[in-house]
KETI-722751 format. One line per 5 residues: number of its first residue (from 0); their letters; for each residue x, y, z of C-alpha. Coordinates in nm, 4 decimals, padded with zeros to 6 digits, always signed. Layout:
NUM	A	X,Y,Z  ...;
END
This chain:
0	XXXXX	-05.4314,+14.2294,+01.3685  -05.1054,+14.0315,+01.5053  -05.0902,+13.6673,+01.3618  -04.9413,+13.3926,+01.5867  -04.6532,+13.3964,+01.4516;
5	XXXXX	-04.5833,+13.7597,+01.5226  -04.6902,+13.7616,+01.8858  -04.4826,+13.4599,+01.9019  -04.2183,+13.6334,+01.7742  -04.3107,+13.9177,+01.9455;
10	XXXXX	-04.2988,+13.7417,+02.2943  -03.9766,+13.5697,+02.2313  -03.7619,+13.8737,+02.1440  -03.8978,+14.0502,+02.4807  -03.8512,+13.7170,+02.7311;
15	XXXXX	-03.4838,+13.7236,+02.5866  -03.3949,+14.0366,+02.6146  -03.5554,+14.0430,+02.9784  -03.3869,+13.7480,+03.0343  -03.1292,+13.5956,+02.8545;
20	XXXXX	-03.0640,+13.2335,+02.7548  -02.9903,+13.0119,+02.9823  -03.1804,+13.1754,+03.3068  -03.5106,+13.0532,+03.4636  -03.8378,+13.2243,+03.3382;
25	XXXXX	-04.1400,+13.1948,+03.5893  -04.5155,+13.2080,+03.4600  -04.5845,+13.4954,+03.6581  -04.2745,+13.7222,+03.5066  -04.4033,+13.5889,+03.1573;
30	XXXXX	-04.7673,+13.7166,+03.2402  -04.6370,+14.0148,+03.3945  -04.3959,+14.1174,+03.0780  -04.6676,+14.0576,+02.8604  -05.0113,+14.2525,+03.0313;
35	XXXXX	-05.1786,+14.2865,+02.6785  -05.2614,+13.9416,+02.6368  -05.5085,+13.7468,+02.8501  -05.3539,+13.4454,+03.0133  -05.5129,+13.1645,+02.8103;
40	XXXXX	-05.3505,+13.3458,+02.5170  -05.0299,+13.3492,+02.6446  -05.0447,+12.9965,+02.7779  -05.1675,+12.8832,+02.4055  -04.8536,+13.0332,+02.3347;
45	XXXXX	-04.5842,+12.8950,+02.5298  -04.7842,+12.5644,+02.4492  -04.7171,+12.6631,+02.0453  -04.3304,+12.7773,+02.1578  -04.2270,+12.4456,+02.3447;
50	XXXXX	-04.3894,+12.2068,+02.0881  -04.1255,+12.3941,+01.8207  -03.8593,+12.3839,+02.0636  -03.8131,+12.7610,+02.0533  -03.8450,+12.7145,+02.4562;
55	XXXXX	-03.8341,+12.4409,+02.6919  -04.0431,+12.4219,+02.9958  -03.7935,+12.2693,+03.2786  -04.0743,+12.2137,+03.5489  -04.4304,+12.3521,+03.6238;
60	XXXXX	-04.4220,+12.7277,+03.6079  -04.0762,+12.6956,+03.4833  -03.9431,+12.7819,+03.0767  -03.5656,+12.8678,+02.9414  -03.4184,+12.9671,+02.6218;
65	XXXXX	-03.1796,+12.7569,+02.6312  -02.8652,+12.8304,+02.6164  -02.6049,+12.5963,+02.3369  -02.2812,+12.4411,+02.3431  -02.1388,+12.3693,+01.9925;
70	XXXXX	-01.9396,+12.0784,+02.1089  -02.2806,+11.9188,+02.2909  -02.5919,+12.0747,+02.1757  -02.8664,+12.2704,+02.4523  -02.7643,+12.2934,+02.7943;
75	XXXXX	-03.0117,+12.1778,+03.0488  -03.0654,+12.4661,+03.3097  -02.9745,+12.4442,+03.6379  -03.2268,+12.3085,+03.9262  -02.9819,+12.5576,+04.1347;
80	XXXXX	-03.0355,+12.8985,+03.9381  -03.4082,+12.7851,+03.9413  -03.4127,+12.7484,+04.3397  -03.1761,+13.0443,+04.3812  -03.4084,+13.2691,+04.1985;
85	XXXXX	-03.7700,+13.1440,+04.3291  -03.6318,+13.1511,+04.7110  -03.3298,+13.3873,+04.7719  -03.2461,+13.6310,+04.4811  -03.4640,+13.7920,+04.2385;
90	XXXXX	-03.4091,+14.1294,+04.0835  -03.1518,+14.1976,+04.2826  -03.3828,+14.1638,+04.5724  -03.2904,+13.9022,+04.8425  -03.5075,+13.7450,+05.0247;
95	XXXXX	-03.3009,+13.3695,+05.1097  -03.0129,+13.2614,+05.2031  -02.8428,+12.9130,+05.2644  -02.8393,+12.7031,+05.5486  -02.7406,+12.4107,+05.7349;
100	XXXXX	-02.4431,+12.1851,+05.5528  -02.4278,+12.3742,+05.2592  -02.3267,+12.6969,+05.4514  -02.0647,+12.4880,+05.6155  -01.9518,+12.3619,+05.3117;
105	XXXXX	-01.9268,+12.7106,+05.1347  -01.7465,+12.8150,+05.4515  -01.5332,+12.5379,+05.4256  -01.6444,+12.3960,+05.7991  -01.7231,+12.0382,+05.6056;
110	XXXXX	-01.6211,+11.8476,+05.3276  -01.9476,+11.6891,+05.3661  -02.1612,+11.7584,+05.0186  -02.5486,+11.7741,+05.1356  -02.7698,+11.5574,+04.9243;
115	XXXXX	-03.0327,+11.8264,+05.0059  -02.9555,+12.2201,+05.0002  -03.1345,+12.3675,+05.2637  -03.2360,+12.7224,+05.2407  -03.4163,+12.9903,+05.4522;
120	XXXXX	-03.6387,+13.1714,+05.2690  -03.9340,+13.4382,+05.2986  -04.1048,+13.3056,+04.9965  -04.2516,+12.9797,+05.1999  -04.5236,+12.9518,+05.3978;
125	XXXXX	-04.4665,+12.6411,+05.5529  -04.2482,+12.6079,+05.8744  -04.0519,+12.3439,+05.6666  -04.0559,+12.1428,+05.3615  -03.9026,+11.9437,+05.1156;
130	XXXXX	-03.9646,+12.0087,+04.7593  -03.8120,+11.8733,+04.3999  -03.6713,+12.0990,+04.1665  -03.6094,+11.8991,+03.8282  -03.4092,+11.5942,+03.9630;
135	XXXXX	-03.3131,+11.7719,+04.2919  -03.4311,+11.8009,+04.6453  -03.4082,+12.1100,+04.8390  -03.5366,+12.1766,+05.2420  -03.7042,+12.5295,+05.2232;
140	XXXXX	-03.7652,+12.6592,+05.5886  -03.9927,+12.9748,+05.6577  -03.7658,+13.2691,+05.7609  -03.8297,+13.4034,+06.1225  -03.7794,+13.7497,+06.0521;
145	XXXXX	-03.7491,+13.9547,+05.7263  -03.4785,+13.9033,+05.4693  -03.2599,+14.1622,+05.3542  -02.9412,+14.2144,+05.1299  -02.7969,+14.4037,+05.4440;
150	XXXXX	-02.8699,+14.1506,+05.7018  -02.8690,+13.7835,+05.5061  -02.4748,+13.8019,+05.5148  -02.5512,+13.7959,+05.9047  -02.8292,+13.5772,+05.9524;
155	XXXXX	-02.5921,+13.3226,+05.7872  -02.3114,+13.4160,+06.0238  -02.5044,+13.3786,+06.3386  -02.5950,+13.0288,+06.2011  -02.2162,+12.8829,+06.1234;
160	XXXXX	-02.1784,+13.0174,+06.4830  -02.4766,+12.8458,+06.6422  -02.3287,+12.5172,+06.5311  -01.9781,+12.5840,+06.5810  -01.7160,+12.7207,+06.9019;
165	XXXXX	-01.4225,+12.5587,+06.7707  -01.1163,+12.7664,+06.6948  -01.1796,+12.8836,+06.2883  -00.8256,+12.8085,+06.0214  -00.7375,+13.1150,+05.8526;
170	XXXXX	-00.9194,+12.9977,+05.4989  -01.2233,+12.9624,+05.6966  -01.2170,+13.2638,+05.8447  -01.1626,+13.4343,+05.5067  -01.4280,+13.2594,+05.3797;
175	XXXXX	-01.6461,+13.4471,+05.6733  -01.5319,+13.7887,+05.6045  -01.5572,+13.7624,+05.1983  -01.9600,+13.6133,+05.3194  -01.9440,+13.9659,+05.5186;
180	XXXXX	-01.8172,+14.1673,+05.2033  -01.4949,+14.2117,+05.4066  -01.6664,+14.5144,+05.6082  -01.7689,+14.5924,+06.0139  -02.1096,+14.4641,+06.1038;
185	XXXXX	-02.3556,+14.6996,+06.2103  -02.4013,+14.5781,+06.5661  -02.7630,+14.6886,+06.5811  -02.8738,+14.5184,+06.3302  -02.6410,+14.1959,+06.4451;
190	XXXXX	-02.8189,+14.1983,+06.7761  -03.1719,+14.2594,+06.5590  -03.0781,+13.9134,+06.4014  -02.9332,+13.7588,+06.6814  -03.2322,+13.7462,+06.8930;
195	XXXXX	-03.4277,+13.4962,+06.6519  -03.1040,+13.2261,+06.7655  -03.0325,+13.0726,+07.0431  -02.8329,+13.3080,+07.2887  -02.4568,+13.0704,+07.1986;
200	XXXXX	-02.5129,+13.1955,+06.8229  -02.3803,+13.5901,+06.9145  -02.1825,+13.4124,+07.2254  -01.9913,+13.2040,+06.9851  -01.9313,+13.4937,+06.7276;
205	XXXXX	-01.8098,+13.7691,+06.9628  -01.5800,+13.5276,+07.1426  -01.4229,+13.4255,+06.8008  -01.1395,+13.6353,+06.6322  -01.4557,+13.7624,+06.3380;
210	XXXXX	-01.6133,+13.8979,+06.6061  -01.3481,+14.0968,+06.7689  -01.2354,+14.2224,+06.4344  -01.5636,+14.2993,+06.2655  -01.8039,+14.4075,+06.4857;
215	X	-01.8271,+14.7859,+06.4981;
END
């Protein structure tokens, strides 16, 4: 029969190499990595790991191993990996993107840092919402369509261009085509994604010089 200490052991050596230090660990991926024991049992345990710092829980649902600077001790994990990971990228499966003034920003539209990062996910059920992670606010917005690695680079494209006709400076319009992975855009699937915006969003983008250059 295991004692504690060895499932805690046990646990900790597979959450690390699963995961790493420094990365967001969910309840569910814990529960799911570790089908042998019942939940109580594995929530006794996390209880046992955080109270001798072997893990820190950063928010409900949340732990890390963290990760340590020798000049400064633990580093706190980021509210951003945790929001990047529960609604746009998990596994290498995407399912968000960014939105609003922090696309623009990343584009290099704005200089304007948002206070709140909005994002467009398919993990929400709510039209819209705002929600804290750790000290940080977020606006989550329910996607309208599905969410794919292939066609988030142009769901964010057709968004820049619903809120912008203006002529684009050359940084800015590198910044588009690295977004695009510097390659053509399947025009199917453009005009797939296209018809959840308003009809200036695909007006706007095959009047502009990305457009004329990148659509196949």
């Amino acid at each position: 029969m295991r004692t504690p200490d060895i499932e805690k052991k046990e646990l900790i050596t597979r959450l690390k190499e699963e995961f790493g230090e420094g990365e967001p660990i969910f309840t569910k991926e814990i529960i799911s990595s570790w089908k042998e024991y019942s939940r109580p049992r594995i929530f006794q345990l996390l209880k046992d790991m955080c109270n001798d710092g072997t893990i820190t829980r950063y928010d409900r649902g949340v732990y890390y191993f963290p990760k340590t600077a020798f000049w400064n001790g633990p580093l706190p994990l980021s509210a951003v990996k945790v929001a990047e990971k529960k609604y746009m990228k998990t596994d290498g499966k995407v399912f968000g993107y960014y939105s609003g003034l922090r696309l623009l920003n990343m584009i290099g539209l704005t200089n304007q840092v948002p206070s709140k990062r909005e994002i467009v996910t398919m993990n929400e059920t709510t039209r819209v919402r705002e929600v804290t992670i750790g000290k940080f606010y977020f606006i989550v917005r329910r996607s309208k369509m599905k969410i794919t690695e292939e066609n988030a680079p142009l769901l964010q494209v057709l968004e820049i261009f619903n809120k912008i006709d203006a002529p684009l400076e050359r940084y800015q319009k590198e910044n588009i085509f690295a977004l695009l992975g510097n390659k053509t855009i399947d025009k199917a699937l453009l005009f797939e994604c296209a018809e959840y915006f308003p009809k200036r969003a695909l007006k706007n983008l095959m009047n502009s010089e990305i457009g004329t250059l990148l659509v196949a």
